[in-house]
C-alpha positions, 0 to 999 in steps of 0.5 A: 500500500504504501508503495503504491502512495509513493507510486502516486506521489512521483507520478505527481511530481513528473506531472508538475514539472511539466513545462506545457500546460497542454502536456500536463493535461494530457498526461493526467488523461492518459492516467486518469480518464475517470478523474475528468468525469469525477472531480470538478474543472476547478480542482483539476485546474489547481491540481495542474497547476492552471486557471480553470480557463486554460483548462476549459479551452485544453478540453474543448481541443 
């Protein structure tokens, strides 16, 4: 169990080093489709580390 925490806690730091917003989305997708249909664009947007506006217009593409 903890491993898997740790597992997360990297896959999280590479998501915030990301450079580009778009990546960083992008990323977050591939692992977590679910997470869009779950948590409101708010919460994703400061988890990214975005405005919400940025976020609503990377899903619009």
């Amino acid at each position: 169990m903890l491993e898997g925490l740790v597992v997360q806690q990297i896959e999280r730091e590479k998501d915030l080093l990301i450079q580009s917003p778009r990546e960083r989305y992008e990323r977050v997708l591939k692992r977590s489709p679910q997470l869009f249909q779950e948590v409101a664009n708010k919460y994703i947007a400061a988890y990214l580390r975005m405005s919400a506006e940025t976020l609503s217009r990377l899903k619009k593409r």
